[in-house]
N, C-alpha and C positions, 0 to 999 in steps of 0.2 A: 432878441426880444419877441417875446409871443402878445400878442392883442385879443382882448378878449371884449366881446359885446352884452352889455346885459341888459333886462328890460325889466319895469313894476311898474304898479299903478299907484298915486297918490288919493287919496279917498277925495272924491268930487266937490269940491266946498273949499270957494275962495280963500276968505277966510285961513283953513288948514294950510293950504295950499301956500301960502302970505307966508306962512309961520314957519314950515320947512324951509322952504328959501331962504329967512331970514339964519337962523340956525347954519341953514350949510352958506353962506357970507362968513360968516366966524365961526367955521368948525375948531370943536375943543380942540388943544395940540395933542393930548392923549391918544386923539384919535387919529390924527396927522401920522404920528411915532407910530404907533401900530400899522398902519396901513404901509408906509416904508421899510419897517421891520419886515412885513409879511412877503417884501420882495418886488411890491409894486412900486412900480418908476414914475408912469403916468397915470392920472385918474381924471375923467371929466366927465359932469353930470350935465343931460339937457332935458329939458321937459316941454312936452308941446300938450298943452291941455293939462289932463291930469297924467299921461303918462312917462317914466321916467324913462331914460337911455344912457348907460352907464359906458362910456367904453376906459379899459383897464390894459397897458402894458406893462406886461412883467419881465421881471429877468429870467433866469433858468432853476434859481430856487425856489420861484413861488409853486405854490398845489393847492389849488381850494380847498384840499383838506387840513392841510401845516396851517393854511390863515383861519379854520372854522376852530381848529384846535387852542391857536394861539388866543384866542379871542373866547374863548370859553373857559379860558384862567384870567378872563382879565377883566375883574370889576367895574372897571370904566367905559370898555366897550359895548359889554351888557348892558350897563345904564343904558346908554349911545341907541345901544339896537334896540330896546324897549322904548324908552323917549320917539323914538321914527317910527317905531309901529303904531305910533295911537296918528301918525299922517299919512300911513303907508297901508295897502290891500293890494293882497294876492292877485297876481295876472288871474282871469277865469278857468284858465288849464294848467292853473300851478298845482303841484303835489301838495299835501297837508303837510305845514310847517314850511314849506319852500316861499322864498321873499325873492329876491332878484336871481330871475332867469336868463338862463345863457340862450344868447339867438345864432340861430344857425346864420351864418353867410352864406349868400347865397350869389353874389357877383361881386367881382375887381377887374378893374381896371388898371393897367400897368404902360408906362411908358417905356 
């Protein structure tokens, strides 16, 4: 299993903020099924303010590229990804079109 950490920002406004969380409490199952199809095991979302932190375990057939792929034949998920962009804004040092950034680690602790 590989773990992946990611980061966004939710646009600053309770309100919005209220509305995404409500949304991911009952996320569609379409979008359940795709995100297991894509190879991911674990998903958990936390946010402290407006900013999100995604951390993602996968198996050995995930590739953010087979998940951006598969997800770009799939009507549902676009919906999904459109619908969270009207609560969702680019980190400040995101690339054009880039939405959830992978963060470097930088410390573990191991017993």
């Amino acid at each position: 299993m590989t773990r992946y950490c990611l980061a966004l920002d939710l646009k600053d406004d309770p309100q919005l903020i209220a509305a995404y969380e409500e949304y991911h409490a009952s996320v569609w199952p379409e979008i359940i099924t795709s995100i297991k199809e894509a190879g991911i095991k674990d998903l958990e979302i936390y946010r402290v303010v407006n900013r999100l932190f995604m951390i993602m375990e996968v198996g050995d057939d995930f590739s953010f590229e087979k998940k951006a792929a598969m997800d770009a034949k799939n009507e549902i998920v676009m919906l999904w990804e459109k619908l969270m962009w009207e609560y969702q804004q680019a980190l400040p040092t995101s690339k054009p079109g880039e939405k959830w950034v992978l963060m470097k680690k930088i410390f573990t602790l191991s017993n």
